[in-house]
mmCIF file as Biopython writes it, N, C-alpha, C and O atoms, coordinates in Angstrom:
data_model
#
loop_
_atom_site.group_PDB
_atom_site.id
_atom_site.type_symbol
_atom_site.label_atom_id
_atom_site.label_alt_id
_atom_site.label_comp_id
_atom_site.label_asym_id
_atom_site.label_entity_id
_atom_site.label_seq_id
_atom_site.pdbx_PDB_ins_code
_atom_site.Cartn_x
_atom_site.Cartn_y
_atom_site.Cartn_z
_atom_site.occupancy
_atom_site.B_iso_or_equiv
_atom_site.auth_seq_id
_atom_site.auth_asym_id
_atom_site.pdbx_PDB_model_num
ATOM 1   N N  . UNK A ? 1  ? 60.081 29.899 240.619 1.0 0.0 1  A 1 
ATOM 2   C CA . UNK A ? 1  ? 61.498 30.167 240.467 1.0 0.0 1  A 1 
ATOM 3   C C  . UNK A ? 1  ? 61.742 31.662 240.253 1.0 0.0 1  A 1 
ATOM 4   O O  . UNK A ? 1  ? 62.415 32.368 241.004 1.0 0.0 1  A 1 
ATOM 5   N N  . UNK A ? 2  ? 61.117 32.063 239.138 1.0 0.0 2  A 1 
ATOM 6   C CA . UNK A ? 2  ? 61.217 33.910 238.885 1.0 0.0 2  A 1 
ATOM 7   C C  . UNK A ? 2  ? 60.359 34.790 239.459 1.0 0.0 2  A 1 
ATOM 8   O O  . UNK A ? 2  ? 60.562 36.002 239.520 1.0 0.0 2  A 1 
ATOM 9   N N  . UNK A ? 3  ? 59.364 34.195 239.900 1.0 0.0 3  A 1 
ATOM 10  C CA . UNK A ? 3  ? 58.168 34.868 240.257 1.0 0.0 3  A 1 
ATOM 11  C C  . UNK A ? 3  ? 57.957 36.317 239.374 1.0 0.0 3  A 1 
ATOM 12  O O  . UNK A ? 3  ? 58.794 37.053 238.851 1.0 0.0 3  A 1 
ATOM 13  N N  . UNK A ? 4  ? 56.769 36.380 239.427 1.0 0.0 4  A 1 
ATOM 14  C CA . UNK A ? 4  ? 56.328 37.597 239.052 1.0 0.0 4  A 1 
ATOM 15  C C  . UNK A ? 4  ? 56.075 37.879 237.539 1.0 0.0 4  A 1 
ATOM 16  O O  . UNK A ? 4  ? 55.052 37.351 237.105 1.0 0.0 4  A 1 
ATOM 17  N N  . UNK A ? 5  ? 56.944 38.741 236.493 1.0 0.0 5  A 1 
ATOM 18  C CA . UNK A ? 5  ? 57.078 38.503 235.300 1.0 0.0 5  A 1 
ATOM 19  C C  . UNK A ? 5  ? 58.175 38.009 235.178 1.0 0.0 5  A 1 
ATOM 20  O O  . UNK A ? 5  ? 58.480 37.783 234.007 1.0 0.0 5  A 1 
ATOM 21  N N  . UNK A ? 6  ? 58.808 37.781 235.823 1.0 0.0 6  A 1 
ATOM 22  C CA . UNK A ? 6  ? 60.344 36.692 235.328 1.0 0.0 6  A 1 
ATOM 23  C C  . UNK A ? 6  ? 60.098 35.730 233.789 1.0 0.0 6  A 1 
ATOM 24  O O  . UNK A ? 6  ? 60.764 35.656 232.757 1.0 0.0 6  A 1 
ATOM 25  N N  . UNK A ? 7  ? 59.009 35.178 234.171 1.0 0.0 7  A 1 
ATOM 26  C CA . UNK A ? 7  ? 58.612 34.140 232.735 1.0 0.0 7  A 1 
ATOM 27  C C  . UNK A ? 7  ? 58.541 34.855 231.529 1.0 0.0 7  A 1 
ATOM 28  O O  . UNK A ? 7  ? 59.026 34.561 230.436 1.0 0.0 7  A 1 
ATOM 29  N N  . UNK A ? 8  ? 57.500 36.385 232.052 1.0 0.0 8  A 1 
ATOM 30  C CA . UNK A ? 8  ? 57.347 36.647 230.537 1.0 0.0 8  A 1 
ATOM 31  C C  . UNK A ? 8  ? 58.390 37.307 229.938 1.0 0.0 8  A 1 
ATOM 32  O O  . UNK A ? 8  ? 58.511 37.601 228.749 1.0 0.0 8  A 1 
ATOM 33  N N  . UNK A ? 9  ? 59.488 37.616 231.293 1.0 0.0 9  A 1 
ATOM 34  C CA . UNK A ? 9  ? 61.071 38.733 230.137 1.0 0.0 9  A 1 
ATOM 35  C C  . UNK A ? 9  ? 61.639 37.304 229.643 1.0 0.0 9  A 1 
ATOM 36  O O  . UNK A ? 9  ? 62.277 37.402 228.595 1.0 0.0 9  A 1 
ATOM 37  N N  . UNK A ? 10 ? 61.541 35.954 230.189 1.0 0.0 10 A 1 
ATOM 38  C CA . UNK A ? 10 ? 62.206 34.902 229.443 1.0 0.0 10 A 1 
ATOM 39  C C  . UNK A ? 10 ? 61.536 34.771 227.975 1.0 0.0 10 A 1 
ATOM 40  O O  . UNK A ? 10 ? 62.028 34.570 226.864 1.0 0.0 10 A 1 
ATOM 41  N N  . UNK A ? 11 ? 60.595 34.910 228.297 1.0 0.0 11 A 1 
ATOM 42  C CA . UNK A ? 11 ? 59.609 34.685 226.964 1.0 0.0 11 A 1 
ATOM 43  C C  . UNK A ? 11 ? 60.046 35.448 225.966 1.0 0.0 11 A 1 
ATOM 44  O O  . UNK A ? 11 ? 60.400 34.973 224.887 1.0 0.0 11 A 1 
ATOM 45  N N  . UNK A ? 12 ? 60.056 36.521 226.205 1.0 0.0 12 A 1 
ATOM 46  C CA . UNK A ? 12 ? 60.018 37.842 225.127 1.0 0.0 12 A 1 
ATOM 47  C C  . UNK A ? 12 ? 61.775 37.502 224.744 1.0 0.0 12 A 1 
ATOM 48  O O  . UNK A ? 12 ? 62.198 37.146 223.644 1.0 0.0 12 A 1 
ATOM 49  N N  . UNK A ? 13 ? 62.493 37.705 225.844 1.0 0.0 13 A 1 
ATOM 50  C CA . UNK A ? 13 ? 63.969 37.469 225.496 1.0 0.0 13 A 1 
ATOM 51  C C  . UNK A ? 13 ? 64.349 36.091 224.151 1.0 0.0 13 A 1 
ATOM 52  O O  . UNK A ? 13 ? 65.158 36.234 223.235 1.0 0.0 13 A 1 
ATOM 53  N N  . UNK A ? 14 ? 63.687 35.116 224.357 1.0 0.0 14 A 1 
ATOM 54  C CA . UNK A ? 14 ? 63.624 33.751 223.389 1.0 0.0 14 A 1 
ATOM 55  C C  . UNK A ? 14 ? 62.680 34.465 221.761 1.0 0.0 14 A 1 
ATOM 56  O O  . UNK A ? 14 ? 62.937 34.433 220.558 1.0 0.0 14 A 1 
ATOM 57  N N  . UNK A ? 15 ? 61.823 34.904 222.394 1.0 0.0 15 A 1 
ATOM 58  C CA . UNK A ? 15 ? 61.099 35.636 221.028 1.0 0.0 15 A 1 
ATOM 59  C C  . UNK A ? 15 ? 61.994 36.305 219.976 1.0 0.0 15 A 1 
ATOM 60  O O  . UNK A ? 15 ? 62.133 36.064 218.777 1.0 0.0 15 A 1 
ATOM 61  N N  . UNK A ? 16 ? 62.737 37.503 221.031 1.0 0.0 16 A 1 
ATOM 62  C CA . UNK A ? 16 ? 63.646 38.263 220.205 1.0 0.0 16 A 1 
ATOM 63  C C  . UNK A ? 16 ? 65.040 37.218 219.797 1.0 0.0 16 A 1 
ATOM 64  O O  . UNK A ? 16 ? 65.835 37.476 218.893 1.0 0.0 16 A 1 
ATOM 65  N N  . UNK A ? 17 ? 65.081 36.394 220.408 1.0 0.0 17 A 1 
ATOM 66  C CA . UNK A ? 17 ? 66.502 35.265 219.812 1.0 0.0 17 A 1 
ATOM 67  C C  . UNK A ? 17 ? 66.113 35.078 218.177 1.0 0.0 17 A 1 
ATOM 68  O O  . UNK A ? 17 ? 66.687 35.408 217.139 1.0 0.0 17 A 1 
ATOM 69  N N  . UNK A ? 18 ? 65.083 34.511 218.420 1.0 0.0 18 A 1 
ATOM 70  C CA . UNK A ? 18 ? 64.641 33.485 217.604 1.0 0.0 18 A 1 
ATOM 71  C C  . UNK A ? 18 ? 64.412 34.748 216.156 1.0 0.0 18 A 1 
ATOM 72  O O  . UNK A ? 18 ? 64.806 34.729 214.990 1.0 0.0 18 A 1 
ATOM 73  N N  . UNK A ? 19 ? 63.657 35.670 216.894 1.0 0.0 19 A 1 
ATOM 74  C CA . UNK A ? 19 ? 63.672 36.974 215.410 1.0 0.0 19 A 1 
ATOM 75  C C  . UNK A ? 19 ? 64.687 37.013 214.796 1.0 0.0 19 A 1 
ATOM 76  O O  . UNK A ? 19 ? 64.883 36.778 213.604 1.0 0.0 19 A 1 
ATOM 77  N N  . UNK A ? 20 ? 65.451 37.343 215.673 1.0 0.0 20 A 1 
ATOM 78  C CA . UNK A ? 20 ? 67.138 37.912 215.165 1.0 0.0 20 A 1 
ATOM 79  C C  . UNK A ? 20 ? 67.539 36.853 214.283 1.0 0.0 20 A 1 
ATOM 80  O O  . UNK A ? 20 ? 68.069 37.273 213.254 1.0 0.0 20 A 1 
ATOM 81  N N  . UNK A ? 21 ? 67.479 36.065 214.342 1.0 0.0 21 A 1 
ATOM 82  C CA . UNK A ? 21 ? 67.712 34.652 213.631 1.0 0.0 21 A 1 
ATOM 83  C C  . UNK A ? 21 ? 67.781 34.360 212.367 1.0 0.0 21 A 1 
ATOM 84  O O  . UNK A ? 21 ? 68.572 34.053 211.474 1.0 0.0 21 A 1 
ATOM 85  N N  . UNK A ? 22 ? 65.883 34.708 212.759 1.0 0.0 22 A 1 
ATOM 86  C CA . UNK A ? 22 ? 64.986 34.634 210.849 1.0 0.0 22 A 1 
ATOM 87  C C  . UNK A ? 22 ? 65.543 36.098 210.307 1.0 0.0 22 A 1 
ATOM 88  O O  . UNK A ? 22 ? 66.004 36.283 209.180 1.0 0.0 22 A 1 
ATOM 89  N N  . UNK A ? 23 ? 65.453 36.740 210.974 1.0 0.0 23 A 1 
ATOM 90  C CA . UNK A ? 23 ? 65.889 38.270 210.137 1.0 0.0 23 A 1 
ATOM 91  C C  . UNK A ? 23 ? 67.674 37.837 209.479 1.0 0.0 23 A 1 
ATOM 92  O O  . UNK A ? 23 ? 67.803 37.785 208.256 1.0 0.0 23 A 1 
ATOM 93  N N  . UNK A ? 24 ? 68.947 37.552 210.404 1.0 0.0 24 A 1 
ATOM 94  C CA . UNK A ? 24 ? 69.773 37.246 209.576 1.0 0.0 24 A 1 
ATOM 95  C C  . UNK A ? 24 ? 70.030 36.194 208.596 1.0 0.0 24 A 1 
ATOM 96  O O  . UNK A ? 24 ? 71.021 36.066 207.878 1.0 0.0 24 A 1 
ATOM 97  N N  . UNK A ? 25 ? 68.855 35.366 208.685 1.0 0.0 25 A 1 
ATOM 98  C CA . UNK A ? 25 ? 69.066 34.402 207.614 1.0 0.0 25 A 1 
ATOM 99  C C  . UNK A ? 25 ? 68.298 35.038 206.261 1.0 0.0 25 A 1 
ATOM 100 O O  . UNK A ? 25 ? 68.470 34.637 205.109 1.0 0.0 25 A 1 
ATOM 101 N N  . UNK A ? 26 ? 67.673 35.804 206.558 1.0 0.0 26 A 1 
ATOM 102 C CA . UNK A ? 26 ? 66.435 36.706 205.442 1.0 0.0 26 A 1 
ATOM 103 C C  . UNK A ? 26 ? 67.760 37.284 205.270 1.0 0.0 26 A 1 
ATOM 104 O O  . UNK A ? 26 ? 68.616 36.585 204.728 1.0 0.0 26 A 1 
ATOM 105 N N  . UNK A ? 27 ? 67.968 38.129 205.546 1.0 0.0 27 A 1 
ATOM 106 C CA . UNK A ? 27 ? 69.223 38.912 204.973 1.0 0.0 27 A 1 
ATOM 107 C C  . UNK A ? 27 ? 70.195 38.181 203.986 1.0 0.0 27 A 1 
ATOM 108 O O  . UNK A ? 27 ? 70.425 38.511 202.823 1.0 0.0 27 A 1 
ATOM 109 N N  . UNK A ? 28 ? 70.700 37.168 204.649 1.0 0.0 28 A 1 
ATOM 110 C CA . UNK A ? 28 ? 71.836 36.117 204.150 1.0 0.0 28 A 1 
ATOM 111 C C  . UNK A ? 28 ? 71.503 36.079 202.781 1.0 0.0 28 A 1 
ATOM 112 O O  . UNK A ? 28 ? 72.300 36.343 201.881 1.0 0.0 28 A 1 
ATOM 113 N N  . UNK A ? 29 ? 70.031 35.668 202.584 1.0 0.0 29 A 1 
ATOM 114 C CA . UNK A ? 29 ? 69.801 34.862 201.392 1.0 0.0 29 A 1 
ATOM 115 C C  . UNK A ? 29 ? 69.104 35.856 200.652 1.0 0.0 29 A 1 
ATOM 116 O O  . UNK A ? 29 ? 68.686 35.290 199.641 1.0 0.0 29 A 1 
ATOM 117 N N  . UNK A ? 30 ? 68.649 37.478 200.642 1.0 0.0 30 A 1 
ATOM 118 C CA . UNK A ? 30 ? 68.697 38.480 200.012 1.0 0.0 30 A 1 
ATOM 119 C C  . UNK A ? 30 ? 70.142 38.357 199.111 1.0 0.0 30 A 1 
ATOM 120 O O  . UNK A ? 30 ? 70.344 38.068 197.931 1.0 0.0 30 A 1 
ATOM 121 N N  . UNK A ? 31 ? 70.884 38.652 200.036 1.0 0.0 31 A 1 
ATOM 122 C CA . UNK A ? 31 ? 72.455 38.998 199.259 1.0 0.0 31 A 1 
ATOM 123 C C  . UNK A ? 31 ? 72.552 38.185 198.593 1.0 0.0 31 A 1 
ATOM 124 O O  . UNK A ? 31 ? 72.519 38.599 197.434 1.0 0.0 31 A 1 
ATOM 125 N N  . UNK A ? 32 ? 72.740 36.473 198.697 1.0 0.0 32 A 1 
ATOM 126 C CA . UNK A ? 32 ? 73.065 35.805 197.874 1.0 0.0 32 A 1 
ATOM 127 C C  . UNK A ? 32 ? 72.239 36.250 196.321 1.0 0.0 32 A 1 
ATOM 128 O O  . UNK A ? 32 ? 72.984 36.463 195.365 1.0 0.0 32 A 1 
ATOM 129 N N  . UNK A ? 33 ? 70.932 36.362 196.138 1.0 0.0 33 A 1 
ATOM 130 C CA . UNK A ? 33 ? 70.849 36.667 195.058 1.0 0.0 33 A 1 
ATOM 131 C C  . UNK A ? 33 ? 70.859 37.991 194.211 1.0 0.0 33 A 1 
ATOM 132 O O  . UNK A ? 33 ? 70.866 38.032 192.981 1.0 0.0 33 A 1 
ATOM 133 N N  . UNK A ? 34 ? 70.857 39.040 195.043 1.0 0.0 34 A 1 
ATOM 134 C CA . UNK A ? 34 ? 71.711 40.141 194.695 1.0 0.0 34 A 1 
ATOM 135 C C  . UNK A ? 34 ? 72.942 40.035 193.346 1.0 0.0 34 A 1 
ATOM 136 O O  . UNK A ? 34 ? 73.030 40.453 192.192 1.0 0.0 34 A 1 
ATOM 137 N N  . UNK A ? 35 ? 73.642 39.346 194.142 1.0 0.0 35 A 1 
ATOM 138 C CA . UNK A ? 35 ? 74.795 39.293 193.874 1.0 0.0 35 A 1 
ATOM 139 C C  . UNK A ? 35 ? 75.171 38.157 192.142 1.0 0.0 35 A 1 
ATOM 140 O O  . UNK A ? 35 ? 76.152 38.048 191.406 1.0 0.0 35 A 1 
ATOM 141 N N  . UNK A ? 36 ? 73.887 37.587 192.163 1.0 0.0 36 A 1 
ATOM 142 C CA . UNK A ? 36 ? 74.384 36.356 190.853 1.0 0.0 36 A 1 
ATOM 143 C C  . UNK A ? 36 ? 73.438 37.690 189.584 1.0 0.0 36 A 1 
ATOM 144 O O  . UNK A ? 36 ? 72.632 38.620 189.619 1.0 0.0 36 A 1 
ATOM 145 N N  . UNK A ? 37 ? 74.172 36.992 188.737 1.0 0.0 37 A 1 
ATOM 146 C CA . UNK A ? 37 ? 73.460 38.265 187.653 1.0 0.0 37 A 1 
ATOM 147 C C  . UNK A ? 37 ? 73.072 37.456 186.431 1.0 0.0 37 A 1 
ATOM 148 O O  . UNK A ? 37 ? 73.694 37.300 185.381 1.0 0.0 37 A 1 
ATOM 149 N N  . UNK A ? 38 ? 71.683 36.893 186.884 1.0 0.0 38 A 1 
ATOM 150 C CA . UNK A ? 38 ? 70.895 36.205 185.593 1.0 0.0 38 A 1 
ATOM 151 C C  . UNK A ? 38 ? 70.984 37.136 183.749 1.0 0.0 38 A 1 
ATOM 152 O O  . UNK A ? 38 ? 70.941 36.735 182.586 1.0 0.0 38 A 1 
ATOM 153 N N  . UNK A ? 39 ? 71.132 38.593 184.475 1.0 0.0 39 A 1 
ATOM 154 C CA . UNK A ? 39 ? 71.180 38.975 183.282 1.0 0.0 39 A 1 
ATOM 155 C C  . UNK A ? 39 ? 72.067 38.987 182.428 1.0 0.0 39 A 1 
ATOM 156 O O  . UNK A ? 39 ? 71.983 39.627 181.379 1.0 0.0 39 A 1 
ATOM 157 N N  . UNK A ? 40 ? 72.701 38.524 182.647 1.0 0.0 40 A 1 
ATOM 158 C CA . UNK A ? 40 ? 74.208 37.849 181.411 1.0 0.0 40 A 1 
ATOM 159 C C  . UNK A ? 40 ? 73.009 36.688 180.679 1.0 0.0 40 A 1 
ATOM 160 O O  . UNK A ? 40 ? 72.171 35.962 181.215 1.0 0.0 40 A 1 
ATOM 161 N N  . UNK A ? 41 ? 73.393 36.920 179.169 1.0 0.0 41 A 1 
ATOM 162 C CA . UNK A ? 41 ? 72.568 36.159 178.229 1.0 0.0 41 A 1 
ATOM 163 C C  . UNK A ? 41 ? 73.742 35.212 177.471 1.0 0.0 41 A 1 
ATOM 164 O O  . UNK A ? 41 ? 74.897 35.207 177.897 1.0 0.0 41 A 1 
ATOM 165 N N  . UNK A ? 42 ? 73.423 34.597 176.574 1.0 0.0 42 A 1 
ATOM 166 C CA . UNK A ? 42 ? 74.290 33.321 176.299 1.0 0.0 42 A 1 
ATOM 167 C C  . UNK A ? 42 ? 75.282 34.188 175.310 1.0 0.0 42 A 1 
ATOM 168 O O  . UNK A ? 42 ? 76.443 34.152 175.716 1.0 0.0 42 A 1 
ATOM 169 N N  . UNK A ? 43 ? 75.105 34.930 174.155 1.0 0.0 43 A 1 
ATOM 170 C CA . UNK A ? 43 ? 75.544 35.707 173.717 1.0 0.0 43 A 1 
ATOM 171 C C  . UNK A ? 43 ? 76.605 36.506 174.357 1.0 0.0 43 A 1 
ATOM 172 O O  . UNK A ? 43 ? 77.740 36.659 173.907 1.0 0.0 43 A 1 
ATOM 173 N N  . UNK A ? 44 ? 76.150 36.983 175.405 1.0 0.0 44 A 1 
ATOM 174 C CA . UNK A ? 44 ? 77.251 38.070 176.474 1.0 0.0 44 A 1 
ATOM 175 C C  . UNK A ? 44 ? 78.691 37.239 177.352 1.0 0.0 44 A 1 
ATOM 176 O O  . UNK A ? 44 ? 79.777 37.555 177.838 1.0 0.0 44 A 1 
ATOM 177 N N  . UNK A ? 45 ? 77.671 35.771 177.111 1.0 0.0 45 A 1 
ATOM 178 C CA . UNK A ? 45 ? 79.139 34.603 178.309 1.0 0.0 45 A 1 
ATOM 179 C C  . UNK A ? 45 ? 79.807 34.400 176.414 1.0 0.0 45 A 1 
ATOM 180 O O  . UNK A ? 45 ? 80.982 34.065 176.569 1.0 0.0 45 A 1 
ATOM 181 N N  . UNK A ? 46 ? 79.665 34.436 175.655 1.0 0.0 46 A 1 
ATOM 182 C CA . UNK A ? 46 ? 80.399 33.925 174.392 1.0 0.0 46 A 1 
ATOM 183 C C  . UNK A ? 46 ? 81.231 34.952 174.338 1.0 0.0 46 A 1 
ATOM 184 O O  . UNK A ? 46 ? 82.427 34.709 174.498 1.0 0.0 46 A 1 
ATOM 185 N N  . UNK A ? 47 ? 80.831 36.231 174.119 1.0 0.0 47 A 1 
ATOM 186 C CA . UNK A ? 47 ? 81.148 37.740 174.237 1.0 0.0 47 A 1 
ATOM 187 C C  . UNK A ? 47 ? 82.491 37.871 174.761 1.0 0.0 47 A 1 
ATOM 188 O O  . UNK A ? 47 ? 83.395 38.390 174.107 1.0 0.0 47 A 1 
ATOM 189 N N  . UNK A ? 48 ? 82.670 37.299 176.212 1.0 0.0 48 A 1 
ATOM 190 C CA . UNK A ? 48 ? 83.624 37.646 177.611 1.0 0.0 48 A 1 
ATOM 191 C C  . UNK A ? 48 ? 84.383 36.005 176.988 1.0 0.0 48 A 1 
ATOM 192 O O  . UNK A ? 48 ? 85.444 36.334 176.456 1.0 0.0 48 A 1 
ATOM 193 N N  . UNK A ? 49 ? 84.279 35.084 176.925 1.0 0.0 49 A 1 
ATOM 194 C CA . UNK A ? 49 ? 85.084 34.139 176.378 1.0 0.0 49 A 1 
ATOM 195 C C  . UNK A ? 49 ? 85.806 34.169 175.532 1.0 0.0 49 A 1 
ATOM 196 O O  . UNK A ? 49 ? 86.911 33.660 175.723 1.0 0.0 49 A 1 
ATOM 197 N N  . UNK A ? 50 ? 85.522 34.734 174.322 1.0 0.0 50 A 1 
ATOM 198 C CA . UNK A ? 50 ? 86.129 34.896 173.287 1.0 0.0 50 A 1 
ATOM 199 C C  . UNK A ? 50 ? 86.814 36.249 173.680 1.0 0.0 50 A 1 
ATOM 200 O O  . UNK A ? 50 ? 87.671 36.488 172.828 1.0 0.0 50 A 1 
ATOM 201 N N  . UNK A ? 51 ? 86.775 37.143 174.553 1.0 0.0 51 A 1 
ATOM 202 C CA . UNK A ? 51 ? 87.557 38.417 174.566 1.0 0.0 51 A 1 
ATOM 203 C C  . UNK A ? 51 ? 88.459 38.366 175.885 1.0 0.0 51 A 1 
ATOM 204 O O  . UNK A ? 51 ? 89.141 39.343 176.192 1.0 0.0 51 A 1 
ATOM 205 N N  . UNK A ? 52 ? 88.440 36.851 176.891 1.0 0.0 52 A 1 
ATOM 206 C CA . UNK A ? 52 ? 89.610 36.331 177.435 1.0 0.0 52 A 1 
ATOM 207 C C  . UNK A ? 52 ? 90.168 35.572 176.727 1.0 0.0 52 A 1 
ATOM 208 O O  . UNK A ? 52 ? 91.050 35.147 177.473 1.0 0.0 52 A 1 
ATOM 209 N N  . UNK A ? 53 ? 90.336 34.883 175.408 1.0 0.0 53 A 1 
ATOM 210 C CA . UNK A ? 53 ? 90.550 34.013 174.957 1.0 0.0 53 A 1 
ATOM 211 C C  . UNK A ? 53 ? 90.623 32.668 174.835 1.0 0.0 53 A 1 
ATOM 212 O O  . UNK A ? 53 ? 91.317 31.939 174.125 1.0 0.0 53 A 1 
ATOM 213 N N  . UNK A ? 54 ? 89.742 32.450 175.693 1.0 0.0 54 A 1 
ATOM 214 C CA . UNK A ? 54 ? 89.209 31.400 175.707 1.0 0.0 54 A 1 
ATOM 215 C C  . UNK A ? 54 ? 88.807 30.068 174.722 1.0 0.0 54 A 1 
ATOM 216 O O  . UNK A ? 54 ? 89.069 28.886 174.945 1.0 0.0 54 A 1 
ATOM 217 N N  . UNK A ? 55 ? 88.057 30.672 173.515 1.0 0.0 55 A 1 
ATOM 218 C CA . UNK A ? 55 ? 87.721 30.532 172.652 1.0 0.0 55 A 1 
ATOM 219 C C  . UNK A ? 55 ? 88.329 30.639 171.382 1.0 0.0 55 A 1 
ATOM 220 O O  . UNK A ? 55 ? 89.268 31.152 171.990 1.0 0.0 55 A 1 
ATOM 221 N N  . UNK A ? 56 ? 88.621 30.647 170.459 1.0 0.0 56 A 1 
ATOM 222 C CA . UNK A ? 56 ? 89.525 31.115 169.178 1.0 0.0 56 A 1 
ATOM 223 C C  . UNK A ? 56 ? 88.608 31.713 168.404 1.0 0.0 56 A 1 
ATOM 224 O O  . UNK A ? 56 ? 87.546 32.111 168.880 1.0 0.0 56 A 1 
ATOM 225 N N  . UNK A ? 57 ? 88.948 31.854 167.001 1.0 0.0 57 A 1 
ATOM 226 C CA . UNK A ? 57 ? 87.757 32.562 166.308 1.0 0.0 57 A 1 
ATOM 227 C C  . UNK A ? 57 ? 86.777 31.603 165.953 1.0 0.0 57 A 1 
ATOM 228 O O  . UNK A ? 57 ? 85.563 31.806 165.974 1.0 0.0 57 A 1 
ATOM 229 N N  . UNK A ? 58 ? 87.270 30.684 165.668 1.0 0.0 58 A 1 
ATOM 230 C CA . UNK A ? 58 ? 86.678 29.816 164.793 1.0 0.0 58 A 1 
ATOM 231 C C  . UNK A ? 58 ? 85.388 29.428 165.782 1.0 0.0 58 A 1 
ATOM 232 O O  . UNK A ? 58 ? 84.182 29.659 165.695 1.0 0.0 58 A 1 
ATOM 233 N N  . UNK A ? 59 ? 86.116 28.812 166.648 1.0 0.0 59 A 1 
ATOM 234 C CA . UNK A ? 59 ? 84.731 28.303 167.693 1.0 0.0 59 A 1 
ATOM 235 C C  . UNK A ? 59 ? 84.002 29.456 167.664 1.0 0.0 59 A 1 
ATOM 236 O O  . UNK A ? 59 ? 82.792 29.226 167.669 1.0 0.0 59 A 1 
ATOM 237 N N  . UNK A ? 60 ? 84.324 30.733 167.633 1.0 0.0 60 A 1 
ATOM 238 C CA . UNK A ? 60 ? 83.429 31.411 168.320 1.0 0.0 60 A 1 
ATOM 239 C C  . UNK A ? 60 ? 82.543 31.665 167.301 1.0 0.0 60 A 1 
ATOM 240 O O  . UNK A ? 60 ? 81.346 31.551 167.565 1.0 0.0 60 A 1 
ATOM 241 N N  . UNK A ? 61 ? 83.039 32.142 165.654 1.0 0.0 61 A 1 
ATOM 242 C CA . UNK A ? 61 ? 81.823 32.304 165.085 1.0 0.0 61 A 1 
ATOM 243 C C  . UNK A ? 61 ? 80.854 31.059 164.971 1.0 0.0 61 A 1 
ATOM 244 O O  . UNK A ? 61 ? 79.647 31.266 165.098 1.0 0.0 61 A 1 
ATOM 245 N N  . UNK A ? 62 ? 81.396 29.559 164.698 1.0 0.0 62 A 1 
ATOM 246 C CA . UNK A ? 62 ? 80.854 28.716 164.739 1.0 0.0 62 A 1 
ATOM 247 C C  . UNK A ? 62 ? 79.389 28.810 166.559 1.0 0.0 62 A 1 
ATOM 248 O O  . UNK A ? 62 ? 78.206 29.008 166.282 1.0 0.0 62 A 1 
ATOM 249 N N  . UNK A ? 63 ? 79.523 28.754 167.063 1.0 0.0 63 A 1 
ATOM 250 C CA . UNK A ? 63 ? 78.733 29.351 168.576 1.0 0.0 63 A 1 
ATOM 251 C C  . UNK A ? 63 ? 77.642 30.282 168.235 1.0 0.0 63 A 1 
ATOM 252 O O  . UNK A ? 63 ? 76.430 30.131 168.383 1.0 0.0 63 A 1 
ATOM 253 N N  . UNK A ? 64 ? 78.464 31.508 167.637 1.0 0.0 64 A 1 
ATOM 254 C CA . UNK A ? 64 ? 77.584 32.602 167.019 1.0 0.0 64 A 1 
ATOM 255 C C  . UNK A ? 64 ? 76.549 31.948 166.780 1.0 0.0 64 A 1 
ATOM 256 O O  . UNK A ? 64 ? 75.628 31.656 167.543 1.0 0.0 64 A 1 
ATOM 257 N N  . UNK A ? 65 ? 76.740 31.648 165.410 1.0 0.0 65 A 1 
ATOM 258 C CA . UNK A ? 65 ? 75.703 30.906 164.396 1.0 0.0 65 A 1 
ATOM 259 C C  . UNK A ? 65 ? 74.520 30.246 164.964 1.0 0.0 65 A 1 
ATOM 260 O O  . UNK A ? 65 ? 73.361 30.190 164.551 1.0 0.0 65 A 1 
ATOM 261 N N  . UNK A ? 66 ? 75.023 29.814 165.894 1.0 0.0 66 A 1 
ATOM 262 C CA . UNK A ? 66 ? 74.108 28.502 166.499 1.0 0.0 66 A 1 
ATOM 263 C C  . UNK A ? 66 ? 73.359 29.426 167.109 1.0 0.0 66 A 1 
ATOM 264 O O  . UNK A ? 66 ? 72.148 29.442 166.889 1.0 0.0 66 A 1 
ATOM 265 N N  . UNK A ? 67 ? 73.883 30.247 167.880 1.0 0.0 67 A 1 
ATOM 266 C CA . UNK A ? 67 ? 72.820 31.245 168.772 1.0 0.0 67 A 1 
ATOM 267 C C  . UNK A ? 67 ? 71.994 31.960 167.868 1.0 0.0 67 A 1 
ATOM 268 O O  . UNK A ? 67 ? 70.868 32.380 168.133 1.0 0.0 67 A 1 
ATOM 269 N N  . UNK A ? 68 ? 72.686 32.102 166.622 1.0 0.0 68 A 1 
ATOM 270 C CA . UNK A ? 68 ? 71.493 33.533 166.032 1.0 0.0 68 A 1 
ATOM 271 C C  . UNK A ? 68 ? 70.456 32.470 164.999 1.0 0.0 68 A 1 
ATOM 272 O O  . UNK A ? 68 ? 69.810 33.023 164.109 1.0 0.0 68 A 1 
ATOM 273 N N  . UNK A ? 69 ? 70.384 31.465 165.116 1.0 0.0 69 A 1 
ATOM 274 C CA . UNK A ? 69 ? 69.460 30.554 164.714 1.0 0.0 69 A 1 
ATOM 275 C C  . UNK A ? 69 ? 68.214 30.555 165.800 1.0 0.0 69 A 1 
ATOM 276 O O  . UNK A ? 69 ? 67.254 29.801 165.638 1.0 0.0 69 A 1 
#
């Protein structure tokens, strides 16, 4: 049908598909964890709760406590 190297530019052409592929899904799922920030500690989400108000005082020192145990 292609004669010649016809097969192998199909070849190589499917090779590079298929790269491009794994490379944007590698990427994809880089960012996703980029982006989440384990380093917030339980202390720091009480922190931002109680200083949207979320929380009142009471709960919050009560929370405290429990954490600094």
């Amino acid at each position: 049908m292609m004669g010649g190297f016809g097969w192998l530019f199909m070849f190589l052409v499917v090779v590079g598909v298929i790269a491009f592929v794994v490379v944007l899904r590698g990427r994809s799922r880089d960012d996703g964890r980029k982006r989440s920030t384990p380093d917030i500690d339980a202390l720091g989400i009480l922190d931002a709760r109680y200083a949207r108000g979320e929380i009142d005082s009471e709960e919050y020192k009560k929370r405290r406590a429990d954490l600094d145990r």
